[in-house]
N, C-alpha and C positions, 0 to 999 in steps of 0.2 A: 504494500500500500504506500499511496505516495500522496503527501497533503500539500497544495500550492496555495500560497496567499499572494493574492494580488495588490499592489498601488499605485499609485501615480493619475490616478485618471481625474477627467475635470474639464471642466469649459474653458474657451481657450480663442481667441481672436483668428480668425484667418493670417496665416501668415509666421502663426505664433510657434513655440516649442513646447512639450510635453516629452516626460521621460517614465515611464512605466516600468517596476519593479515585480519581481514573480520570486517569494523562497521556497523552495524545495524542504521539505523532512520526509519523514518516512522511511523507506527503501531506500532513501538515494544512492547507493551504493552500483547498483544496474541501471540510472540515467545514462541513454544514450545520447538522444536528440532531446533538444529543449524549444520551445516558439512559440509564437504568437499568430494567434488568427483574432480574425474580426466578422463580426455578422453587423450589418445594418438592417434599418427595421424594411420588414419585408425581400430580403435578398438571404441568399442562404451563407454558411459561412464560409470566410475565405483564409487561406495561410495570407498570412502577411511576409513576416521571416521566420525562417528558422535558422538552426547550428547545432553541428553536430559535435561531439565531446573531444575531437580534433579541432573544432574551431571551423568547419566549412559553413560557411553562410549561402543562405539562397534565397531571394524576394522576390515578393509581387512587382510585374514590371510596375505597376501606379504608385509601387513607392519607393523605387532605385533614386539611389542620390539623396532622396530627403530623409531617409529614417535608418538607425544603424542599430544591430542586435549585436548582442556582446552578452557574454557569461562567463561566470568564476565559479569555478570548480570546485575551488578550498570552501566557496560560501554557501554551493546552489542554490544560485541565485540566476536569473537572466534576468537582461534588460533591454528593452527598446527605447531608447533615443529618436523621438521623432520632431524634426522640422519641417518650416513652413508648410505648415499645416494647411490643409485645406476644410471646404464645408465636404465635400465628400468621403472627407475620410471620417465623419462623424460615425459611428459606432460602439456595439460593447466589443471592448476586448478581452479576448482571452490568454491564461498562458497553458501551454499544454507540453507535457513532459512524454515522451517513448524511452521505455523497459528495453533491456537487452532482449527479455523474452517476447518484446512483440506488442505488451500490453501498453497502454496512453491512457492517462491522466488529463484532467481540465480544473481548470481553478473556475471561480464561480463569475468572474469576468466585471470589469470596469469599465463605465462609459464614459467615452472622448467622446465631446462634443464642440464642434467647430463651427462658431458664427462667422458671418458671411460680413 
């Protein structure tokens, strides 16, 4: 079992920056992959970043360049860094953890909200 707490989330200017936190407990000892996805209302949900416990990152093209996933391993912890913000990245976010064995975790997700 793996317990994720999420922060960072919040209303925030177009334009603006937000940095979103996710702690890992539990099992962490078989995290492999760690990331973030986002659902807005009426759309179904999407990866945003991930990375993998080597450190390979992979993103949504709608948010190359403005938003950066990073994790510490000593912490489990991941983090998304996101700038200039737009109104469509308005969403809940999630942070979601993959098992060596296959199995993924979801924390209970925070909404980034982005006025126009």
């Amino acid at each position: 079992q793996v317990q994720l707490v999420e922060s960072g989330g919040g209303l925030v200017q177009a334009g603006g920056s937000l940095r979103l936190s996710c702690a890992a407990s539990g099992s962490i000892f078989s995290i492999n992959t760690m990331g973030w996805y986002r659902q807005a209302p009426g759309k179904q949900r999407e990866l945003v970043a991930g990375i993998t416990s080597g450190g390979t990152t992979n993103y949504a093209e709608s948010v190359k360049g403005r938003f950066t996933i990073s994790r510490d391993n000593a912490k489990n912890t991941v983090n998304l860094q996101m700038n200039s913000l737009k109104p469509e990245d308005t969403a809940v976010y999630y942070c979601n953890v993959g098992l060596r064995d296959g199995m993924d975790y979801w924390g209970k997700g925070t909404l980034v909200t982005v006025s126009s």
